[in-house]
N, C-alpha and C positions, 0 to 999 in steps of 0.2 A: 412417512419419513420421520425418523426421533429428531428430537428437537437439537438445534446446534449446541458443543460444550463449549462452555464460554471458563478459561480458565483466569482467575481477578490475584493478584499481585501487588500489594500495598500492607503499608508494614503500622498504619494507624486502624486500630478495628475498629473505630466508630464510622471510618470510613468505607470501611472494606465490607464492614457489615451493611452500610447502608448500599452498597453497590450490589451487595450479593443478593438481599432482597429482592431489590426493584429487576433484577436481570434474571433472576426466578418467577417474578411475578410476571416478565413478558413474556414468559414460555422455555425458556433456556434454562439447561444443565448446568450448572454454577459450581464452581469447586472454586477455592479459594487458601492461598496460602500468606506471609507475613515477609518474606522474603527473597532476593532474587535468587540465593542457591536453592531453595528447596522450589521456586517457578521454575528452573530450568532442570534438574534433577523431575520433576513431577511432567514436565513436558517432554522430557524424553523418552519418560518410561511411558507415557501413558497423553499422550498429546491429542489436545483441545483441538477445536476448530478454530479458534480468537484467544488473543490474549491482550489481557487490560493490564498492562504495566506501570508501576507508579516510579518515575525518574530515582526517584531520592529513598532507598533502602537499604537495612543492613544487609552485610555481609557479603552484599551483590548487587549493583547497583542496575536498575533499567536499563542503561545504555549496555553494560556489561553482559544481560542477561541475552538484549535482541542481538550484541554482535556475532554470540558463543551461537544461539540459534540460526541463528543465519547461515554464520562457517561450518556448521554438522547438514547444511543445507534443508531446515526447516523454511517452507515457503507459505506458514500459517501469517495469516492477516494480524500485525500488533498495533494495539493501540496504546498508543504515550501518556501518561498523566501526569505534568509535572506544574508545580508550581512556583515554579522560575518562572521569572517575568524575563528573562535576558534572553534575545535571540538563537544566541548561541548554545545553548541548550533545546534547544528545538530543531536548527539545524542536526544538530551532531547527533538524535535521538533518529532521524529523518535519513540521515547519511547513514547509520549503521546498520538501517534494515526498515525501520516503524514505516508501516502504512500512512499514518495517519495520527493528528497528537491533538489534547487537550489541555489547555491551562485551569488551574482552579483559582476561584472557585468554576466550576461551569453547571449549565442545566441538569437535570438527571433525563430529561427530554431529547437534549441535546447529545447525550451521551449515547442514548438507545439507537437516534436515529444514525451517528455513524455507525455503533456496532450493527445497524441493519443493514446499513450501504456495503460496510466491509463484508461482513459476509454474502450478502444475494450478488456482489463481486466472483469471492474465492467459488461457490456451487455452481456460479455457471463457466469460469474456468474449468472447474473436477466434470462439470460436464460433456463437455466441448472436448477436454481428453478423452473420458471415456470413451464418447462416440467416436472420437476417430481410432482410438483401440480398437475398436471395433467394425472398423473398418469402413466408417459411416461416408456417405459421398460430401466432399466438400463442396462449400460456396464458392463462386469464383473469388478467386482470391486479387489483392490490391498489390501492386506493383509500382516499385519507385527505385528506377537505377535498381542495383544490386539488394535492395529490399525486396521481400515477398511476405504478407500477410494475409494469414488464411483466416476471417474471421468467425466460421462456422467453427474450426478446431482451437482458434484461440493460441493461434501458432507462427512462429514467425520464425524467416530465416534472411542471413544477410552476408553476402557472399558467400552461400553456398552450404551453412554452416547454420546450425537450428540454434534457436536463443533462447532463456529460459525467462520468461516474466513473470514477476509477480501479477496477481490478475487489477490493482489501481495500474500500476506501469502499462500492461495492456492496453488496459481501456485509455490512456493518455495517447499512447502510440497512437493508437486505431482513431481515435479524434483526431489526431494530425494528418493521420494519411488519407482519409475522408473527405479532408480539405486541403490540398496539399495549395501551397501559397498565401494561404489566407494568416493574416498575421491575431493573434487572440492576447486580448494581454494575461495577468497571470488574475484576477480576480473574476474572467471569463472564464479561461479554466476551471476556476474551483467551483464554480457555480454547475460547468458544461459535463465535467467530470465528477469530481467529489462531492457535486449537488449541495452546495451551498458558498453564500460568498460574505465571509465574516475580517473585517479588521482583522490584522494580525495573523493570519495563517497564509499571508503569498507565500512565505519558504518553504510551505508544504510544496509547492509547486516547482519553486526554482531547484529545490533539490533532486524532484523526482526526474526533471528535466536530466541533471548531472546523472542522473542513475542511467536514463535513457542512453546517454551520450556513451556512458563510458561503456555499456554495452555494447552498441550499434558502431559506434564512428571506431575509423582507423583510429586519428589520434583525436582525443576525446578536448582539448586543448586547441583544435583546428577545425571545430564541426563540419561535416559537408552536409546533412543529410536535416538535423534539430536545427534551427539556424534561431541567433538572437536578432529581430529588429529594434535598436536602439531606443530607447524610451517609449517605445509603445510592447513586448512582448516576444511570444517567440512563433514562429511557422514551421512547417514541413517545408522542403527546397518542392519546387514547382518543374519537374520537369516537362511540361507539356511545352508543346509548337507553338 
């Protein structure tokens, strides 16, 4: 199998060069550009499997770059790099599409091992389609009310009607339906799911929660299905006797 392309987007080269190194020297295809129109011009024509986005660039800003990818329906793994300390920039990098985000300064450690999570995520998603292209036999699949989750195929439907995940969104769902009632607060999550549990990144979670919802739920505003338990986290609804 060739090695994953990992496309790097940051507009300081002592930065971007020190990314590009270190994510060549763990095995990956590195291309690297200074800004977010020529990220998203270069990801069109010729798209990565990952992409390391730095929030604050000319001409095209991160947030700008993952919403345009998103709306042309790119469902590649982004990872955020910004260095805003303020919530709300995290949030809203989180809401327009990113995986997954980094503040600086961070690890270069810390860096590799989410772009390892993110992707051994996305290949066994591209897998789990292929095989059912293919017409592979599915696992029994997980059922909640009008939910149905196929987790061999990595596929999910919900009144009747197939939903497209990103494959963190998956693996979030598929922890919920696993355990349907059990309540996880949100720095269990990140640990159970995005395999680790660091200060400062719950909203990674509470957002993907909201992507969930707005998916799944009739009115995304009135949950029936994600449910918030007040001060401790959120559950799957529990339909069992």
């Amino acid at each position: 199998m060739p090695p994953a392309h990992i496309l790097v987007a940051e507009d300081q080269t002592d930065i971007r060069d020190l990314l590009v190194m270190n994510l060549r020297n763990a095995g990956y295809e590195v291309s690297a550009v200074g800004d977010g129109e020529a990220a998203l011009a270069q990801q069109l024509a010729a798209p990565a499997d990952l992409l390391v986005l730095d929030l604050m660039m000319p001409r095209m800003d991160g947030l700008e770059v993952c919403k345009a990818l998103r709306a042309k329906g790119s469902a590649a793994p982004i990872l955020m790099l910004t260095a805003k300390s303020t919530e709300l920039d995290r949030v809203l990098g989180l809401e327009l599409g990113a995986d997954d985000y980094l503040t600086k300064p961070f690890s270069l450690a810390e860096l590799l091992a989410r772009v390892k999570a993110l992707l051994r995520r996305a290949q066994l998603l591209a897998a789990a389609q292929a095989a059912g292209a293919a017409g592979a036999k599915a696992a029994a699949s997980i059922r909640n009310g009008e939910l149905e989750i196929l987790p061999a195929k990595r596929q999910v439907r919900c009144r009747g009607e197939s939903i497209e995940f990103t494959a963190l969104e998956f693996d979030l769902l598929l922890h919920f339906a696993t355990h349907p009632g059990h309540v996880f607060s949100r720095s269990q999550l990140l640990n159970a799911v995005w395999g680790y549990t660091h200060d400062g990144y719950e909203h990674t979670v509470t957002t993907h929660i909201n992507r969930l919802r707005a998916k799944l739920e009739a009115d995304p505003m009135r949950p029936q299905i994600i449910l918030t338990a007040r001060g401790a986290g959120y559950k799957m609804r529990d339909l069992a006797p």
